[in-house]
N, C-alpha and C positions, 0 to 999 in steps of 0.2 A: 296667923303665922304664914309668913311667904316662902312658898318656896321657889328656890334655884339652884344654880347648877352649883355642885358640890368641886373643888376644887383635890383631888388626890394627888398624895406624893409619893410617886414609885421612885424605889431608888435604881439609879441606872448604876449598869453594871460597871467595872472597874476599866479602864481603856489598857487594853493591852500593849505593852512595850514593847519595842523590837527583841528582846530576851526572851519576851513570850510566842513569838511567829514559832508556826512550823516550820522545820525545817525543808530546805529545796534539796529537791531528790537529787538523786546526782546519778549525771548523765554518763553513761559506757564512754571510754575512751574510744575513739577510732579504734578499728582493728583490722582493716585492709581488707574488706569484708570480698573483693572483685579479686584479690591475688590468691585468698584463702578459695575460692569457690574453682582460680584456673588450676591452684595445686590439686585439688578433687578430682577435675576435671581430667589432668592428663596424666595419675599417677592410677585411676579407678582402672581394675583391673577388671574386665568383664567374669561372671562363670564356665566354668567347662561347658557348663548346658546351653549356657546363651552364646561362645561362638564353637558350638555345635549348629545351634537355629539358623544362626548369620551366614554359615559356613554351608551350610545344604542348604539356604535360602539361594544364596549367589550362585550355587553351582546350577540350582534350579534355574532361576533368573538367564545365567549365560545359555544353558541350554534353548530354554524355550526363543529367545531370541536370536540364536544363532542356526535353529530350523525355519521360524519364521523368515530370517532374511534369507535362507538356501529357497524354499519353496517360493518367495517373491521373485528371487532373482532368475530363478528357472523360468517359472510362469512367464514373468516378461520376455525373456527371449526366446519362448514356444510361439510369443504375440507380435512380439515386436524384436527381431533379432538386434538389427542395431542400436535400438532405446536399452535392452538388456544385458548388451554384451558392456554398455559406457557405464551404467550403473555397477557391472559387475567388477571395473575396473577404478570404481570411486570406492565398492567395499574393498577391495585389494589396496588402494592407497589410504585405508583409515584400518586396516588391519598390520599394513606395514608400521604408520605411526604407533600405533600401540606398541610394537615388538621394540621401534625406538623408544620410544618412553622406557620399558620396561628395561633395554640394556643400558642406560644412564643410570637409572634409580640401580642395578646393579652396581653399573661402575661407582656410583657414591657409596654406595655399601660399601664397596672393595676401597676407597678411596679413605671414608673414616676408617675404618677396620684396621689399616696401615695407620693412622697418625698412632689409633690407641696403640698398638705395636710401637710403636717409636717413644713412646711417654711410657712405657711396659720395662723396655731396654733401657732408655738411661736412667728413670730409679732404682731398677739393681744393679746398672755399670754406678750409681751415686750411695748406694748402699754398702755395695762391695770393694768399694775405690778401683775397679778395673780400668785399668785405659785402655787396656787392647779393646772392652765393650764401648766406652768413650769413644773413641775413634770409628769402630763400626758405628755408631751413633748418627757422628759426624757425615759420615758418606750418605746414609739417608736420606739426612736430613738435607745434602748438597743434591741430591737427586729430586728431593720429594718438592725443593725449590731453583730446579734449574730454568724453571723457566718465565721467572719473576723477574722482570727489569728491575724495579724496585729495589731488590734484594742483592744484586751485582755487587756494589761495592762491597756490603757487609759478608756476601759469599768469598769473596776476592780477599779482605784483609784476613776471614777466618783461615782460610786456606794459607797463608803468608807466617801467621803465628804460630798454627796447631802445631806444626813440630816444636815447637819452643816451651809445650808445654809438657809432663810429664807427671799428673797425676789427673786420676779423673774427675774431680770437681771443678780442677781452676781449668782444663779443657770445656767442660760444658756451660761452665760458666761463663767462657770467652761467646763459646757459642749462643747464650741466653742476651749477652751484651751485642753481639752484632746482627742477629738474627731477630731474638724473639720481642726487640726492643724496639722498632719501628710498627711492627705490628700490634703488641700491648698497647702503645698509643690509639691506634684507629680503632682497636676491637674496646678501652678505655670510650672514647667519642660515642661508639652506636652504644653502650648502657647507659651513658649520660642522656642519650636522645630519646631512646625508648623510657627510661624512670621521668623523663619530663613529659613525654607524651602521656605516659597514663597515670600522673601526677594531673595535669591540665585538663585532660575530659573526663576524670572519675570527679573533677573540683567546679566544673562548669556543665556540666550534662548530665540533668539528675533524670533521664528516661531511665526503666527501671533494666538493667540486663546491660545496658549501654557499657556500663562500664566494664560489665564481665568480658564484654565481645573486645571492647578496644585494648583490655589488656593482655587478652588470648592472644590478640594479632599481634599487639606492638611485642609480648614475650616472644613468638614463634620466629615474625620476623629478625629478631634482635640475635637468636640464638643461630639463626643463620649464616646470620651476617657476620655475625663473630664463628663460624666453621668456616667460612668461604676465608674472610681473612687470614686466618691460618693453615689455608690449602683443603679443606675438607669438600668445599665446594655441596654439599651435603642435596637431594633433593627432596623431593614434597614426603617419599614416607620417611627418608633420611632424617629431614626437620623435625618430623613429629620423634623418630624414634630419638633424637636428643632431647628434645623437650621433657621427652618421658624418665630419659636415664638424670636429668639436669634435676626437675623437680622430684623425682623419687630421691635421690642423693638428699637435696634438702628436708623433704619432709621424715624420712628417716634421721635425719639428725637432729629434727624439730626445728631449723634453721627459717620455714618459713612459717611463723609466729611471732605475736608481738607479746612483747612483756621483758624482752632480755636485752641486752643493751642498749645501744641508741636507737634502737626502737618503741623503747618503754617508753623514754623520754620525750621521746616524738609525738608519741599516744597519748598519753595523759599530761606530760608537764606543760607543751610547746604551746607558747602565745596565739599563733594560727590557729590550733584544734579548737583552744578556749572561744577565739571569738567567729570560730565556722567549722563546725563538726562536717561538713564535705571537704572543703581545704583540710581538712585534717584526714578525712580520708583519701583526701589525695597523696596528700605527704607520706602517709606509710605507704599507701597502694608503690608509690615511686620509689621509696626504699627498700620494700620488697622487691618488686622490679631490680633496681640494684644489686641486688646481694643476689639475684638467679642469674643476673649479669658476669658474675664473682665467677658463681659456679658454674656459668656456663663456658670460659675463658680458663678455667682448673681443667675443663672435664676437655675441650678443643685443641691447649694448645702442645703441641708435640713433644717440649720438657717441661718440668716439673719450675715450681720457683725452690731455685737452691740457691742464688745470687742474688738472683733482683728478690725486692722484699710485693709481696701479697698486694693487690690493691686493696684499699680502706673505702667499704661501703658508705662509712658517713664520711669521708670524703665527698665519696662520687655524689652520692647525696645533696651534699652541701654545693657541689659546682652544677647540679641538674637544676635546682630552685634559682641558684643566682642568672643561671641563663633564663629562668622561667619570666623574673623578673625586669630582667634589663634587654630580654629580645633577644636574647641567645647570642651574646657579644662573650659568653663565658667557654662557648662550643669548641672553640679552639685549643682550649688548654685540655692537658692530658693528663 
């Protein structure tokens, strides 16, 4: 009997059909993860206790620095009278700069503080149909822009009509058509620039924080930009302190979040997230952007919209991408 190799038949297993694949997990829609982190960011309210720490930290701080430069500045001109006395006259010119800093950043205090007053006054001279408030409105508002070339002719024909008008909607209303409608254009342009800019580097710069920082900057800037065009002229705590009332407004009203209108759509539906989950985080980051652009032109500008209608964020939206893609030939339009 010979033996050899035994030939065995396993049966192979059944070939699985695409009915049978696991299924593919499914990927989180964008969620503006850089615009959610700057609302954190400038709405985080510190503790009593911690600016307690900060608050006796600084006081500390300025003290022991402002004995240490009395004792140097002494010292040196016990040593060297005239090396001591020029030094003493270079702290005296950076003590002066500070007290200017400090009465600018007042005067932008007192400078927003007036517009809210102005946007205060005519929604209840537009609540209450006053026009004698109307009118006092008007004179503000002729003062708070007398000194806007720009604004000339549209000061000039308001002046020319307001007696012609006689109740106080279609008076402010004249005033929102000649006044606050050159300026909604431009403060329109810096939200389209800023939701493109942090649309573009949250979509092209995946260093990790990068895009937190460029969206802090290009919001802070933006919301500037849009105080100074409406006369607020706002400065460095002025900024922050809009920023903070801009995004607290929002996230109090849950407004910066995705999941509700065309930003759901944006998130999950939009052809771009499908085929580049960072372009897709760009595109909310930027329509976020947008809509704090909204609110930050609500919270700036001196009346209310009772005339002209509300800008539409997926508009702006939609003209921020189109300039993203053809080079900013969209920049123009308002």
């Amino acid at each position: 009997m010979t033996n050899g190799p035994v030939l065995i038949d396993l049966e192979e297993p059944p070939e699985r059909g695409p009915s049978e694949a696991p299924p593919v997990p499914d990927e989180a829609p964008p969620e503006g993860r850089a615009m959610q982190s700057v609302a954190a960011l400038a709405t985080a309210r510190p503790s009593r206790l911690a600016r307690w720490f900060w608050g006796l930290a600084g006081l500390i701080l300025t003290t022991v620095v402002s004995v240490a430069a009395w004792d140097f500045v002494t010292d040196l001109i016990a040593r060297s009278p005239i090396l001591g006395w020029a030094v003493t006259a270079l702290v005296a010119a950076f003590v002066t700069v500070l007290l200017i800093i400090a009465l600018r950043e007042l005067a932008a205090f007192s400078r927003l503080k007036r517009m809210d007053l102005i946007h205060r006054a005519a929604t209840e001279a537009l609540a209450r149909d006053d026009l004698a408030a109307a009118r006092d409105v008007l004179a503000q508002l002729d003062a708070l822009y007398a000194g806007r070339d720009a604004l000339r002719w549209g000061r000039e024909r308001l002046s020319e009509r307001a007696p012609d008008q006689f109740d106080a909607g279609t008076l402010l209303g004249l005033a929102e058509a000649e006044l606050m409608t050159p300026l909604d254009a431009r403060a329109l342009r810096e939200v389209e620039a800023a939701a493109r800019q942090v649309a573009m580097v949250t979509a092209l710069v995946p260093l990790a924080l990068a895009d937190v920082a460029a969206a802090l900057t290009a919001n802070i800037r933006m919301i500037r930009r849009i105080a100074e065009i409406y006369g607020g002229r706002s400065g460095t705590l002025g900024s922050w302190r809009l920023v903070r009332a801009v995004l607290t407004h929002l996230v109090a009203t849950g407004a910066v979040a995705v999941g509700d209108d065309m930003l759901g759509s944006l998130a999950g539906g939009g052809l771009l997230s499908k085929l580049s989950r960072r372009f897709g985080e760009g595109v909310v980051n930027g329509a976020l952007t947008a809509r704090v652009g909204v609110a930050a032109i609500e919270v700036c500008r001196p009346l209310p919209f009772a005339t002209t209608r509300r800008p539409s964020v997926s508009a702006l939206v939609g003209r921020s991408l189109r300039g993203l893609f053809d080079g900013g030939k969209g920049r123009g339009e308002a």
